[in-house]
KOLROVEX-554019 format. One record per residue (C-alpha): residue number from 1; x, y, z. Coordinates in steps of 0.2 Angstrom, whole numbers, plus 5000, padded with zeros to 4 digits. Example, Ala and Ser with C-alpha at 12.3 -4.5 7.8 and 13.67 -1.06 7.14 Angstrom:
// residues 2
REC   pos      X      Y      Z
REC     1   5062   4978   5039
REC     2   5068   4995   5036
//
This chain:
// residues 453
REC   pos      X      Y      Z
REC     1   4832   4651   5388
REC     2   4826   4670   5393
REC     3   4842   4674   5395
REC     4   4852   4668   5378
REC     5   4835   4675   5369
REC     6   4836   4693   5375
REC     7   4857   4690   5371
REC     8   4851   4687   5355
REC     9   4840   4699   5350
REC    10   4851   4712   5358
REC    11   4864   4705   5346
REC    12   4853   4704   5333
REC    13   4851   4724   5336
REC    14   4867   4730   5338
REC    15   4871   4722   5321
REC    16   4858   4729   5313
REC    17   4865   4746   5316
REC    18   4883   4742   5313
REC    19   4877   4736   5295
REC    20   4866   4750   5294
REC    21   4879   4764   5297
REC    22   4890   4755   5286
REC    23   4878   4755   5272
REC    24   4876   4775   5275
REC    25   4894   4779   5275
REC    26   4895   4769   5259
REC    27   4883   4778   5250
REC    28   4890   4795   5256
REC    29   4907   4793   5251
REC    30   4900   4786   5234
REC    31   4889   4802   5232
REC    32   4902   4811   5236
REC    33   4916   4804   5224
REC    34   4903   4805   5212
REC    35   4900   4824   5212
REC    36   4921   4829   5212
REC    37   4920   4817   5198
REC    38   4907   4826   5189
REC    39   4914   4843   5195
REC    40   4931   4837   5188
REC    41   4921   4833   5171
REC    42   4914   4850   5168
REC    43   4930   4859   5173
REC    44   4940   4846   5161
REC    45   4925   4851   5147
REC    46   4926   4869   5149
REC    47   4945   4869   5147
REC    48   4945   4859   5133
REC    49   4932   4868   5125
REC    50   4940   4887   5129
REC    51   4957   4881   5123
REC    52   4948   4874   5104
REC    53   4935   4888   5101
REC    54   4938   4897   5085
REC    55   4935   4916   5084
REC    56   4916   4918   5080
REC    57   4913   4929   5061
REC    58   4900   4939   5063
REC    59   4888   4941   5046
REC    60   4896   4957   5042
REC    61   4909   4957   5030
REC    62   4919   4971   5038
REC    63   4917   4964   5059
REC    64   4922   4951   5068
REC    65   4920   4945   5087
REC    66   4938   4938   5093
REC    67   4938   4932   5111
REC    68   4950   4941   5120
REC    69   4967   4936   5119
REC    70   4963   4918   5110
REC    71   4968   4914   5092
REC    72   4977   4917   5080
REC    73   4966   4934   5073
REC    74   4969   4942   5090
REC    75   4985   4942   5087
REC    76   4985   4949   5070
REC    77   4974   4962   5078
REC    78   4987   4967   5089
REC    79   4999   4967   5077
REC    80   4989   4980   5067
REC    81   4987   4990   5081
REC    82   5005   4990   5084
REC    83   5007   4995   5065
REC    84   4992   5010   5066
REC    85   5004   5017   5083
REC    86   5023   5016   5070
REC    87   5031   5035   5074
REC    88   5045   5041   5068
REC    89   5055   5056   5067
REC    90   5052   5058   5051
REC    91   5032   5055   5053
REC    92   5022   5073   5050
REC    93   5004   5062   5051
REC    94   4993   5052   5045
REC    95   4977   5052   5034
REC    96   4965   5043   5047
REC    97   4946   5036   5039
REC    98   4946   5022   5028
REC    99   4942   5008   5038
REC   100   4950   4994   5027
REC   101   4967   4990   5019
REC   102   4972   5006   5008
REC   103   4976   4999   4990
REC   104   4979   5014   4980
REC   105   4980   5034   4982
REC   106   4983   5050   4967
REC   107   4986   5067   4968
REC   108   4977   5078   4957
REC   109   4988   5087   4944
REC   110   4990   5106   4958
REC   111   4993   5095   4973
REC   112   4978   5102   4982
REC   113   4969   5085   4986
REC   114   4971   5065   4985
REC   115   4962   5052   4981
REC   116   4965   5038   4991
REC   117   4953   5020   4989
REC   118   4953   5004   5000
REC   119   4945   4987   5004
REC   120   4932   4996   5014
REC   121   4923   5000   4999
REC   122   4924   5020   4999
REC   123   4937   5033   4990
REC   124   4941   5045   4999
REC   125   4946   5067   4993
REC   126   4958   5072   5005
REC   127   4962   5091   5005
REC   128   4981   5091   5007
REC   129   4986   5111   5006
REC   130   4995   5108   5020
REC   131   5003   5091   5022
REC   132   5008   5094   5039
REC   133   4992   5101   5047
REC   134   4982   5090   5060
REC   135   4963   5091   5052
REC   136   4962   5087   5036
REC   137   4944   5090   5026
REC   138   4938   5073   5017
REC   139   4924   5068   5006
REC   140   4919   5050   5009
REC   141   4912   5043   4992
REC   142   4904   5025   4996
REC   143   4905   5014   4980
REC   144   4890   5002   4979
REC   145   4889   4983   4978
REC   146   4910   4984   4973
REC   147   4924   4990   4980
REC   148   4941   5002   4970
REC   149   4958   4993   4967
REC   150   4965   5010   4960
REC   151   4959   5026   4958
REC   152   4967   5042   4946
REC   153   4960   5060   4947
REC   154   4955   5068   4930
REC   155   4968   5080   4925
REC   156   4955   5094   4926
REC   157   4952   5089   4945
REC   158   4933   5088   4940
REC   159   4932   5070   4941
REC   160   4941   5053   4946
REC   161   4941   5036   4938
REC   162   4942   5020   4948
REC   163   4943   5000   4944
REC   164   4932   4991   4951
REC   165   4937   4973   4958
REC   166   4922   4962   4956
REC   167   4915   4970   4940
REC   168   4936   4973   4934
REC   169   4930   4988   4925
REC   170   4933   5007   4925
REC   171   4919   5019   4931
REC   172   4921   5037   4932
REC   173   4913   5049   4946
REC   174   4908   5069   4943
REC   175   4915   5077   4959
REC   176   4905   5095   4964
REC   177   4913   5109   4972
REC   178   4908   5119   4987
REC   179   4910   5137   4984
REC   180   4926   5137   4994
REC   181   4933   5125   4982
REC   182   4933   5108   4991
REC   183   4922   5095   4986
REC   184   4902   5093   4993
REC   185   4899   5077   4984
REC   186   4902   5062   4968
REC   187   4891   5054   4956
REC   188   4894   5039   4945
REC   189   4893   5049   4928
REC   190   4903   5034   4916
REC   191   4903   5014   4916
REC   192   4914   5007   4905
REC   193   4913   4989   4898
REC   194   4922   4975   4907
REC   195   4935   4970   4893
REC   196   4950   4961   4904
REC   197   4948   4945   4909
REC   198   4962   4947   4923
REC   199   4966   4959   4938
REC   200   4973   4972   4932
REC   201   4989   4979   4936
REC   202   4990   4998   4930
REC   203   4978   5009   4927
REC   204   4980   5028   4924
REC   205   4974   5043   4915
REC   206   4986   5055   4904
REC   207   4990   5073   4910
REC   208   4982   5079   4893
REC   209   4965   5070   4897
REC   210   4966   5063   4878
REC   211   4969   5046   4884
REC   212   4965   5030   4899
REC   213   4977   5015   4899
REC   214   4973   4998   4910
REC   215   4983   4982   4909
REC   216   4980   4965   4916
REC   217   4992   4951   4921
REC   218   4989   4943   4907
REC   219   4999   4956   4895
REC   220   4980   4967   4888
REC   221   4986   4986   4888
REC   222   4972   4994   4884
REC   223   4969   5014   4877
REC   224   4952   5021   4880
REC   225   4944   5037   4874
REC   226   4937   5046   4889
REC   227   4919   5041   4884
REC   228   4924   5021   4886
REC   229   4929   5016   4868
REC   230   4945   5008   4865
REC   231   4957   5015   4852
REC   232   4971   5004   4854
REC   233   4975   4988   4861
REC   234   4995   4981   4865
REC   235   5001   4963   4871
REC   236   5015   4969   4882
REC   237   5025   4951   4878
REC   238   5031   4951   4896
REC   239   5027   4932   4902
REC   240   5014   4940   4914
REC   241   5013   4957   4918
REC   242   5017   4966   4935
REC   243   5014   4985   4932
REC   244   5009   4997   4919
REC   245   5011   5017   4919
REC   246   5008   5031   4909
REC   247   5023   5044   4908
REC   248   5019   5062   4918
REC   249   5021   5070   4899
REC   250   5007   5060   4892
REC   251   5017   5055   4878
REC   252   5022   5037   4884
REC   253   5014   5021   4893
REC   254   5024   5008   4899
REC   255   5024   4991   4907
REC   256   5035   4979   4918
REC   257   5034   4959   4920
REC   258   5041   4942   4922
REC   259   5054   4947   4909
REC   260   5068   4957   4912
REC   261   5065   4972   4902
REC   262   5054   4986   4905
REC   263   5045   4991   4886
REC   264   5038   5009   4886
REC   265   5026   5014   4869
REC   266   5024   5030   4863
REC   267   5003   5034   4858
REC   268   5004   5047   4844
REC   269   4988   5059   4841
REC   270   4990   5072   4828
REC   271   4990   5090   4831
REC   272   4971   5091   4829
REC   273   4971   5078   4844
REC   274   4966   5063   4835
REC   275   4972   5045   4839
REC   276   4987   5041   4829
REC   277   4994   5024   4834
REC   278   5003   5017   4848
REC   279   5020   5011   4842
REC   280   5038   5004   4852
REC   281   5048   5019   4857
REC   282   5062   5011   4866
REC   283   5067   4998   4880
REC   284   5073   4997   4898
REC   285   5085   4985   4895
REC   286   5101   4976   4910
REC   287   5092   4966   4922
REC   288   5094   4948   4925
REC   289   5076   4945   4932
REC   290   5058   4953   4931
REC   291   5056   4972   4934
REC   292   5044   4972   4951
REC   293   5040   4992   4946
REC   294   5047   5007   4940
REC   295   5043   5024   4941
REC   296   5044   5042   4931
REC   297   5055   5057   4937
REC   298   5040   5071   4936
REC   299   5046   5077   4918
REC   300   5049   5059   4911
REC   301   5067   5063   4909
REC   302   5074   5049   4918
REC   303   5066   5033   4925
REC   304   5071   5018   4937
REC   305   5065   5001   4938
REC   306   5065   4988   4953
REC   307   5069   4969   4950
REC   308   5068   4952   4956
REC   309   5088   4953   4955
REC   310   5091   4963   4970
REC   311   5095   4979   4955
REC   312   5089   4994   4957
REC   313   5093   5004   4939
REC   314   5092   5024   4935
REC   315   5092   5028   4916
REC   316   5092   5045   4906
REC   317   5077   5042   4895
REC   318   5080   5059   4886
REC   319   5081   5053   4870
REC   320   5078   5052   4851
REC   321   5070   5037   4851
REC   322   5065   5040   4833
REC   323   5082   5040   4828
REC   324   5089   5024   4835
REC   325   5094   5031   4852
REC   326   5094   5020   4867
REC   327   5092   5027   4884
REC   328   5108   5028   4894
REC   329   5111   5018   4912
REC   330   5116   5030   4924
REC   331   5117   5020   4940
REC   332   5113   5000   4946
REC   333   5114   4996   4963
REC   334   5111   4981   4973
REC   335   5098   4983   4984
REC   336   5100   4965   4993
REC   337   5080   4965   4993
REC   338   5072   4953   4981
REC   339   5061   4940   4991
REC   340   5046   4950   4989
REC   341   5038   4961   4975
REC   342   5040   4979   4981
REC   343   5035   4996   4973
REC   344   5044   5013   4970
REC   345   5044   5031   4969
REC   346   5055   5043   4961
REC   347   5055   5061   4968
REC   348   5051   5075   4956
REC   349   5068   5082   4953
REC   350   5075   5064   4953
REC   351   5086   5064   4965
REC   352   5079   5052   4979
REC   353   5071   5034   4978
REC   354   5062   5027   4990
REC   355   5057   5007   4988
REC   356   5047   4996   4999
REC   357   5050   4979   5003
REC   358   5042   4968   5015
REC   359   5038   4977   5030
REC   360   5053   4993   5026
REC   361   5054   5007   5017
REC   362   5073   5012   5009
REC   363   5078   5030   5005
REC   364   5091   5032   4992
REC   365   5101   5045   4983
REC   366   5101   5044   4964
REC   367   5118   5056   4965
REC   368   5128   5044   4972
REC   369   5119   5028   4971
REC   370   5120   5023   4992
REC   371   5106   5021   5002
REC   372   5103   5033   5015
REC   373   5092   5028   5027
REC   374   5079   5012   5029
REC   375   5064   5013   5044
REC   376   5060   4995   5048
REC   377   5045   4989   5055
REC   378   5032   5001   5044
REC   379   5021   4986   5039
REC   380   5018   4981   5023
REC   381   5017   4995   5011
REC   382   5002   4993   4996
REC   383   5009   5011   4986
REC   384   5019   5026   4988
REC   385   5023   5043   4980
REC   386   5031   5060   4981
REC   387   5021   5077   4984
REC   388   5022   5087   4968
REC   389   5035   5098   4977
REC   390   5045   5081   4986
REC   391   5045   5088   5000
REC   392   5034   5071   5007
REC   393   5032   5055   5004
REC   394   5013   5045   5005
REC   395   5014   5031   5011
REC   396   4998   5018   5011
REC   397   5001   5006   5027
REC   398   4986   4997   5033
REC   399   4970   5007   5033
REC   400   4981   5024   5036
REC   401   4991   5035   5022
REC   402   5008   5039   5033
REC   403   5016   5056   5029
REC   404   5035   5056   5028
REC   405   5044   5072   5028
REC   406   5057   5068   5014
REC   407   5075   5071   5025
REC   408   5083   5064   5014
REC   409   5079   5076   5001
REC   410   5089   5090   5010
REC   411   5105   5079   5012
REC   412   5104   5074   4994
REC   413   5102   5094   4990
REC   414   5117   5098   4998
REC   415   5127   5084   4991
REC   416   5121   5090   4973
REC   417   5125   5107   4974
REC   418   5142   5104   4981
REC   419   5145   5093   4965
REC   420   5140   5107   4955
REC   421   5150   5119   4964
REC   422   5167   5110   4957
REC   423   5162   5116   4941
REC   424   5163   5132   4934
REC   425   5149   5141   4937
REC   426   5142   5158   4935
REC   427   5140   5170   4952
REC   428   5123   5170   4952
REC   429   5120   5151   4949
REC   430   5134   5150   4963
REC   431   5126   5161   4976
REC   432   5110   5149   4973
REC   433   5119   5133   4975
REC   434   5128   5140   4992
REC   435   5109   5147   4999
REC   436   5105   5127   4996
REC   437   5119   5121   5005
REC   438   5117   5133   5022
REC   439   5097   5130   5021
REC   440   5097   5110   5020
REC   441   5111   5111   5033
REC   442   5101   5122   5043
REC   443   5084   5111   5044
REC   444   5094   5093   5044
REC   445   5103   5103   5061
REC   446   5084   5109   5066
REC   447   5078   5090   5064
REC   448   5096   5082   5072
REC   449   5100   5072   5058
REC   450   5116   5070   5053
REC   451   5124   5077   5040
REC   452   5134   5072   5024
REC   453   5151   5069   5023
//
């Protein structure tokens, strides 16, 4: 009986720690899974989480925190940078400081600055002497509570007239020289009365200074007095309205739309310089679709248009409107570009147009009809125009104002002045015409461009 009782309490031992050690490794493997489970959990969390984040706004209007290299906006932001580094062989510079979208920009009537307005709420005076030169002088004007959709300088150069987006109405700012003749600062001297009930799409001031013109979308031209009083208002009959101008002469205003013709106004004053009446001078008349825009030569001689139906048209506006005359096509082109609206410029002597579409920029000669050359891949283009002298092109991309040298310009020169050559011509008109020639040739071979046939 000792015996089989020791056996058994020995027994009774050695189970005890079998069971026990079994109960221990039980409980450590389960611990165990438990914590890569846990472990998986968290990674499988943060994953998930880091692939759905959104970019976080910031409550400034103008910033934004975008996680780096995640979403959709990061990309867009390389995109614009990408844009902001576009060179070109053409490409003299840029006019670097808004920090927004730039939406409009105008020379004042001698060329020597620009204004220039964008999304980030400030117009800015650029001194533009010299096109070409690295440092440019600016004066920043910050326009409270609103920001400018266009903006035209007086023809004076004393003062510049913006529209304002949120209060869609004009307001005209007193600029003060420095003694050197650039500008020190701007006040708000006029506010005029919000009279459009749509975004306007033109505004401008006439070269005379006896006149301002706005138009909305929804067919309102309107003539101002400079002290903010209408004198005349024109329904444009277009369907909706997609740009209006006023002629470099003063003499004229006209506007484009949804309907194929383009209607240009004449606004009479009398010789005394009063208001008259605004009566219809004469259509733009051929297209098959709505005139995107159009644009002046810089003595209103000639204009072009630019339409949903892939046409650019040229026409000799030189005319006796008074006695029945219409104006005279001189050229329509198929372009090939008419998915999206685009704007253009005529070059002072006529004899280049440039038009934007989507993300390009097309040169073409106005003596021959062709296109001469098209840089891709400029972004998108929100306005455009010639120097007073056309020897650059401004172009607004983004938050910068890219400066073009006009190349084309020298190859249409030369093809212009040998036209005239074939005809009879006097020595000295023919020794002009030949200098032409040898000096475009000479700066096209300086640049290694090519040269025309």
């Amino acid at each position: 009986m000792e015996f089989f009782g020791e056996r058994s309490v020995d027994l009774v031992v050695v189970v005890s720690f079998v069971l026990g050690g079994l109960v221990i490794l039980v409980a450590f493997i389960f611990l165990r899974t438990g914590t890569q489970k846990n472990k998986y959990v968290r990674d499988r969390k943060s994953h998930v989480e880091s692939e759905n984040s959104e970019p976080v706004t910031s409550t400034s209007a103008n910033s934004q925190l975008i996680p780096p290299g995640g979403g959709k906006r990061a990309k867009n932001k390389k995109r614009r940078e990408a844009q902001q580094e576009f060179t070109h062989s053409w490409m003299v510079g840029a006019l670097k400081g808004h920090t927004g979208p730039v939406l409009d920009m105008n020379f004042s009537s001698d060329g020597k600055f620009l204004a220039s307005c964008a999304e980030d709420r400030t117009v800015h005076i650029w001194c533009t002497k010299d096109l070409t030169a690295k440092e440019k002088k600016s004066l920043r004007v910050n326009i409270d509570y609103d920001l400018a959709t266009n903006v035209r300088v007086s023809p004076d150069g004393k003062a510049f007239i913006i529209h304002k987006s949120l209060g869609n109405n004009i307001e005209v700012y007193g600029l003060k020289k420095k003694t050197n003749g650039f500008f020190v600062s701007a006040r708000s001297v006029v506010d005029f009365t919000k009279k459009h009930d749509e975004d306007i799409v033109g505004m401008d001031i006439a070269c005379n200074g006896r006149f301002i013109m706005t138009c909305s979308k929804k067919n309102d031209l309107i003539i101002w007095d400079l002290k903010g009083e209408i004198i005349a208002t024109v329904d444009t009959y277009l369907g909706s309205t997609y740009a209006a101008k006023i002629s470099p002469c003063g003499r004229f205003v006209a506007a484009s739309g949804f309907t194929p013709d383009v209607k240009v106004w004449e606004v009479g004053f009398t010789k005394a310089g009063d208001f008259k009446q605004v009566g219809k001078a004469f259509d733009l008349a051929g297209h098959s679709s709505g005139v995107y825009d159009f644009d002046f030569r810089a003595d209103s001689s000639q204009m072009v248009t630019f339409s949903k139906d892939g046409t650019y048209k040229f026409y000799d506006t030189k005319i006796e409107f008074e006695k029945g005359e219409d104006p005279r096509l001189l050229l329509s082109v198929v372009t090939g570009e008419n998915k999206t609206p685009g704007k253009v410029a005529l070059s002072p002597n006529g004899e280049v147009l440039a038009i934007s579409h989507d993300t390009s920029l097309s040169f073409f000669s106005t003596i021959s009809g062709k296109i001469d050359t098209t840089i891709e891949d400029l972004g998108f283009v929100s306005c455009l125009t010639f120097d007073a002298s056309g020897e650059f092109l401004l172009v607004g991309v983004a938050k910068q104002i890219k400066i073009f040298r006009n190349v084309t310009g020298y190859r249409v020169a030369i093809e212009s002045a040998k036209r005239k050559l074939e005809q009879k011509q006097s020595s000295a008109t023919k020794e002009r015409l030949e200098k032409i020639i040898a000096d475009s040739t000479k700066f096209l071979e300086m640049m290694g461009e090519r040269l025309p046939r």
